[in-house]
Each structure stands twice: as C-alpha cells, then as structure tokens.
C-alpha positions as semicolon CSV with decimal commas, in nm:
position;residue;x (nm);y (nm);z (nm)
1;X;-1,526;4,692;-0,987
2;X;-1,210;4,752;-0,766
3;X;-1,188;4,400;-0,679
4;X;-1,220;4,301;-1,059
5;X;-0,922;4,565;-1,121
6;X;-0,712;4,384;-0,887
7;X;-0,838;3,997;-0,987
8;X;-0,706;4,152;-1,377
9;X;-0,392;4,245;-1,248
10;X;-0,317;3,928;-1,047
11;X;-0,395;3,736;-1,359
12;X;-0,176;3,970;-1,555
13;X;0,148;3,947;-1,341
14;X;0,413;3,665;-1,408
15;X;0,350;3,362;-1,233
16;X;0,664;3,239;-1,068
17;X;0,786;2,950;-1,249
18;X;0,975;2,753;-0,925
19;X;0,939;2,723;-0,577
20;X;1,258;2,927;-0,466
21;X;1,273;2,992;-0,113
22;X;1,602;3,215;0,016
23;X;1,891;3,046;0,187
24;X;1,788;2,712;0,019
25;X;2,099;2,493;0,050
26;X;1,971;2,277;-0,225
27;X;1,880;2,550;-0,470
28;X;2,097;2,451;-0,709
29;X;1,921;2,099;-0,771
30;X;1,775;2,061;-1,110
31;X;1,456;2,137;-1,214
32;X;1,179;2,018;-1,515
33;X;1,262;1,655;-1,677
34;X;1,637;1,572;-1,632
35;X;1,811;1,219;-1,637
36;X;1,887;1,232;-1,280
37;X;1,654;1,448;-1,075
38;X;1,813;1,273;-0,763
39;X;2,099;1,447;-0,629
40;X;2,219;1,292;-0,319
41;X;2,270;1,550;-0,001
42;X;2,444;1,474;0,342
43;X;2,201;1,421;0,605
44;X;2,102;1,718;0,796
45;X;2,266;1,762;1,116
46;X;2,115;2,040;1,271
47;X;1,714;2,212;1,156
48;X;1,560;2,017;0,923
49;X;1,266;2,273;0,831
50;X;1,437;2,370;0,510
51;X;1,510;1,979;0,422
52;X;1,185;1,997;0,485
53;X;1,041;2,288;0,245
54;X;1,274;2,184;-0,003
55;X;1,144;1,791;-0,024
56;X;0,759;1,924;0,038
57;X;0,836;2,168;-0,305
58;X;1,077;2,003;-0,538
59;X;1,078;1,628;-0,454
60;X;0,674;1,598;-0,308
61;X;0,685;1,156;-0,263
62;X;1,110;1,182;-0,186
63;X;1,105;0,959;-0,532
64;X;1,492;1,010;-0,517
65;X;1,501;0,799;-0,159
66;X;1,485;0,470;-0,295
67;X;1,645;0,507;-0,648
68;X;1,935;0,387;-0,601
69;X;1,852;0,083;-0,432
70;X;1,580;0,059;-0,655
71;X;1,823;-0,029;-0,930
72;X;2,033;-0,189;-0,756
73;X;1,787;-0,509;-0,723
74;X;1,877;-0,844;-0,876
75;X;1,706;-1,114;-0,764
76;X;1,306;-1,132;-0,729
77;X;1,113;-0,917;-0,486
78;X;0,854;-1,100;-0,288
79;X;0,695;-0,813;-0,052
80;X;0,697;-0,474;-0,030
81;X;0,653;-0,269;0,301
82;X;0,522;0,081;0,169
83;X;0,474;0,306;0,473
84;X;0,577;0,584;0,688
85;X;0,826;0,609;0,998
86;X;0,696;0,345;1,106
87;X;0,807;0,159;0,839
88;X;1,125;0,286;0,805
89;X;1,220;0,228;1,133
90;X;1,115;-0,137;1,104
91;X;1,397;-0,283;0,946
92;X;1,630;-0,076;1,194
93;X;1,491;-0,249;1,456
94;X;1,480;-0,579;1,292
95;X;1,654;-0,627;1,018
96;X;1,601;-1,010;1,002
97;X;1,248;-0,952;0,863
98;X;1,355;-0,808;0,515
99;X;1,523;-1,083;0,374
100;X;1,411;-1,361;0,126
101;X;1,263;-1,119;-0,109
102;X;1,071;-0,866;0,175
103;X;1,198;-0,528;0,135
104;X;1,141;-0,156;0,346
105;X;1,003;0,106;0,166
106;X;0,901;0,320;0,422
107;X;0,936;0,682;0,470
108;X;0,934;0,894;0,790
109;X;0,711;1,197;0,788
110;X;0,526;1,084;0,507
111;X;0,148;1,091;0,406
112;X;-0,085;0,893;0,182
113;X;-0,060;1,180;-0,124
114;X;0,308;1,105;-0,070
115;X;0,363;0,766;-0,096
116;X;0,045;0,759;-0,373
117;X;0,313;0,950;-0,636
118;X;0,602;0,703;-0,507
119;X;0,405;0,425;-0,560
120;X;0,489;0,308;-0,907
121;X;0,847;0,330;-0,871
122;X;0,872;0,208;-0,466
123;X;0,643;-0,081;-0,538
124;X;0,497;-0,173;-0,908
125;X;0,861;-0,108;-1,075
126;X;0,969;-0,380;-0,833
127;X;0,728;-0,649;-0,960
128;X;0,637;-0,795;-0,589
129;X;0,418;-1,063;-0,516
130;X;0,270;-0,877;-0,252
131;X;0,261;-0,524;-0,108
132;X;0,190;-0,477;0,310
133;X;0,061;-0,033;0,262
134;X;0,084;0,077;0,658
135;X;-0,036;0,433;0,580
136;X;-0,250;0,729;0,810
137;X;-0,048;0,839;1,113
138;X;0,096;1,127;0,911
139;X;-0,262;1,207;0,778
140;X;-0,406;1,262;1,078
141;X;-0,093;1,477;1,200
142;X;-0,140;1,700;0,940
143;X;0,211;1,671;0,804
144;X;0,118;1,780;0,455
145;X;-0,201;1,971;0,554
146;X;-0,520;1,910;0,595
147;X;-0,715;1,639;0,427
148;X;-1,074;1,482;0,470
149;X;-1,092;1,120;0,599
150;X;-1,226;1,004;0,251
151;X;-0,918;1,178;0,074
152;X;-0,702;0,978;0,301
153;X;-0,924;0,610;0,235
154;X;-0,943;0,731;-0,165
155;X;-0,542;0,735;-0,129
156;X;-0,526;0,408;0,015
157;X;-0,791;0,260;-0,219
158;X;-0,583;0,405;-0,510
159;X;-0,237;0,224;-0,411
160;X;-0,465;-0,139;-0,378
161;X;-0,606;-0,079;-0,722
162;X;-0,281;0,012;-0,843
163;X;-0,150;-0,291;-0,700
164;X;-0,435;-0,543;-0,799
165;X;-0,441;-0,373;-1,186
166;X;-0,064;-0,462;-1,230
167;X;-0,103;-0,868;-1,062
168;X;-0,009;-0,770;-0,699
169;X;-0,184;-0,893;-0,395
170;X;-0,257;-0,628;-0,106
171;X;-0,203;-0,648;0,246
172;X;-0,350;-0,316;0,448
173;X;-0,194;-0,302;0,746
174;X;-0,427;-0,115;1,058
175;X;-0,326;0,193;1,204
176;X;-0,133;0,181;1,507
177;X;-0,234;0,310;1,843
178;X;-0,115;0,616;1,909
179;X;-0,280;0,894;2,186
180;X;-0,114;1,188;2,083
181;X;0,152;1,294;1,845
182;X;0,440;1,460;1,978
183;X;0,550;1,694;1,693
184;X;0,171;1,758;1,669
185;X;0,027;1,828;2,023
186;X;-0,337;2,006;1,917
187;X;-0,454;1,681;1,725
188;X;-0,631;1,371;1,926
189;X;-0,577;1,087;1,666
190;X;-0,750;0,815;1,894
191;X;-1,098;0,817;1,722
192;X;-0,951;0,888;1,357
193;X;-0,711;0,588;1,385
194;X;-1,041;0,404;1,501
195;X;-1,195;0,559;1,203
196;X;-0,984;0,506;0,994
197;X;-0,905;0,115;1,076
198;X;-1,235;0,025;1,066
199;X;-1,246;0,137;0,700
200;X;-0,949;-0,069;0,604
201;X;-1,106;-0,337;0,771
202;X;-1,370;-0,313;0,610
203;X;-1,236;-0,275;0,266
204;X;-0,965;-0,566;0,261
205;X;-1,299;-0,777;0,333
206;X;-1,492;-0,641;0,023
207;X;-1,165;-0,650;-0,206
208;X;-1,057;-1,002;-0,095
209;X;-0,752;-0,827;0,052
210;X;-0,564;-0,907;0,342
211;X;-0,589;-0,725;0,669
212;X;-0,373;-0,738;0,978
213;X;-0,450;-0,593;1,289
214;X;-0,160;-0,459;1,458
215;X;-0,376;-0,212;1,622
216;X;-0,566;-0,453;1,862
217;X;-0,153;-0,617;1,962
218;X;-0,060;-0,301;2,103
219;X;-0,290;-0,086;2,200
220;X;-0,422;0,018;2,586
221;X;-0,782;0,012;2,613
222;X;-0,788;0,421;2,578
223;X;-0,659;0,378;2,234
224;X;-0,283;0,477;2,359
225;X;0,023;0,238;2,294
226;X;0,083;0,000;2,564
227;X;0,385;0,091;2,784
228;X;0,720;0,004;2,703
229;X;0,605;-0,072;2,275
230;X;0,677;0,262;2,211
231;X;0,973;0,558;2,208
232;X;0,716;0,835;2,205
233;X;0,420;0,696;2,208
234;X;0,360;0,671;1,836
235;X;0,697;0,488;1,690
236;X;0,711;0,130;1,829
237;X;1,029;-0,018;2,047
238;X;1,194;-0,353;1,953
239;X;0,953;-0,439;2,189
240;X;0,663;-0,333;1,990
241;X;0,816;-0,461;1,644
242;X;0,849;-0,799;1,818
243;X;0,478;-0,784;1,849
244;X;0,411;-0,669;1,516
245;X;0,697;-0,944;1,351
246;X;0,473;-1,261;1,364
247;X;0,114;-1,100;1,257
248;X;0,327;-0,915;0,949
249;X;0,468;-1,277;0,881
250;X;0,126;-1,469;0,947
251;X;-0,067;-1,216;0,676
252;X;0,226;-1,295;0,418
253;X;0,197;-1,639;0,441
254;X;-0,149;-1,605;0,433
255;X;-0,196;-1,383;0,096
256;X;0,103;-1,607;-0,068
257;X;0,040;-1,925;0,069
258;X;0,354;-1,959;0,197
259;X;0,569;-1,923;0,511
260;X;0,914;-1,658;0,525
C-alpha cells in the first residue's frame, strides 16, 4: 500500500517540461518547434561536459551542425560520408577526397541513435547517389549509454533502408581496429568491433550493398591499430587515412560505376 501511495503521488506531481540543468551557458536557446532551432555558439575552449549535456538534451543528432552548409549546396551531391570522429576528422586530414560531389558528414562523439535522427537531413535532404555509413566505435564506448549489439545493427539497418527507400545506394564501411578507447578505459572493443563487422559484412552481401574493409588495412593481428595509423589508438593519422583513401575510392567506383 505505501509503495502505491508514493507511485500516486509521483504520478500526481508536475512533470518537468525541459531539460534545465544550472549554470547552462546555452539556456537561453529555444525550445519546441521554432524556425531556427540552430543557434550558433563559439567553440568551447575549456570543459566540454556541459556542451556536452546540453547537445545530449536539447539537440540529441547535433541536427544544427550541418545546417548551414546544408543549405548552402548548389551543385549535385554524389556521396555522402555519414559517421563519427572518424569521419570528421577525415576531411581534416585529407581534404582532397571531398570534392567532385563527396561530402563529410561526420560527427565526433557520436553514436548510431545519433546519426539515425540526423539522417534525413545529413544525407536524404542532400539527394546523393551514394551514402559510405562508418558507424559503431561510439556504441561500443558507451557514449550515449548502453545499448545491445542488435540495437546498434537495427540502427545501421535503419539508415540502409532509409537510404535504399529514397533511390540511394549504400556503402557500410567496417569498423576500425581499435584495442582500447582512451576516454573509455573499462571497455575492450576488440571482439565487439569483430562482432560487429562481421554483421555488416554480412548484411551488405544479403542487401546487394557495398562493403569495404578498412578493418583488415589497419589492424595488428590482436585486433589493435597498427603503429604509427593512429593518434590514440582509435582516430587514424594521415598515415592511416592514406590507407583508408584508395579502398573508400575503390567501393565508390564500385557502387557507381565510376572512378573520382
């Protein structure tokens, strides 16, 4: 009976409308369906964990990241790179691969719930010919919590159907090597990321997808990153992006039938 008092009275209280969290700098952002919900804020300099809380509660897939550029697009959009850090990073490293229609859309920090909600406006909105999804690193960090392994491959699945329902060929990209995960020491990702690229395997072949392996390029036999591919052992070097270049270019050609 007590506990059924107190159930009553949870039920009975006012739920809190917004995620307000004290000595949020960006408290003042709007909130509920607005024309612009995209306010642009320097980046931080300092601690990012209430960036952090304040993108994980009011902007969930960072849909404001892209926006602008987004619009900004004039002339046809041949691939899409949809992904994480690793992603991002890509076109810092080398920025002569997005060109001729290829364009980043990665994210650091992100997972495949994440980039799921971005993906209409990040990739479908853009009416590519292709998308390459690199997604999983982040999933098997834990960035957003926990997840089971088929949550993560029913994410993935999701963004290829979403892609084949609306005319756009798929390219899932492997997993790459990675022993351990600096900003998440407790987890041992080797037999996940094995897990989980022998699932995307796997589905590419049944979907009539394309798969590339970057995974087998730059990997040491334990599973780690091969020396000198990597910054921390997860994010690749030049180095390792020089690796990754020509299979990324090889499975374009390969799912448009034609070469960069």
């Amino acid at each position: 009976m007590r506990l059924l008092i107190v159930a009553a009275m949870l039920l009975s209280a006012p739920a809190a409308a917004q995620t307000v969290v004290p000595g949020d700098p960006y408290a003042d952002d709007p909130v509920g369906i607005v024309a612009d919900p995209c306010p642009t804020h320097p980046k931080p300099t300092g601690d990012y964990r209430m960036f952090n809380l304040h993108m994980l509660t009011r902007d969930h897939g960072q849909l404001g990241r892209y926006a602008a550029q987004n619009a900004a697009i004039r002339t046809p959009v041949r691939v899409v790179f949809m992904g994480d850090s690793i992603t991002d990073n890509w076109i810092g490293a080398d920025a002569s691969l997005f060109t001729n229609g290829i364009v980043d859309r990665g994210i650091s920090g992100q997972t495949t719930p994440q980039m799921l909600i971005r993906f209409r406006n990040d990739v479908i909105l853009l009416h590519p010919q292709a998308v390459h999804i690199m997604a999983g690193t982040n999933d098997i960090a834990g960035n957003t919590g926990a997840a089971t392994m088929t949550t993560v491959q029913g994410n993935i699945a999701s963004m290829a159907d979403l892609a084949h329902a609306h005319g756009i060929k798929v390219i899932l990209a492997s997993v790459p090597p990675a022993a351990a995960f600096p900003w998440s020491p407790s987890k041992r990702p080797v037999p996940q990321i094995a897990a989980l690229n022998t699932w995307l395997r796997g589905y590419a072949k049944a979907h009539g997808y394309t798969y590339v392996d970057y995974h087998a390029a730059l990997t040491t036999p334990e599973g780690g990153m091969k020396p000198g591919l990597s910054s921390d052992g997860v994010h690749p070097t030049p180095a390792g992006y020089a690796i990754m270049k020509p299979l990324a270019l090889a499975a374009i050609a390969k799912t448009l039938g034609s070469k960069k």
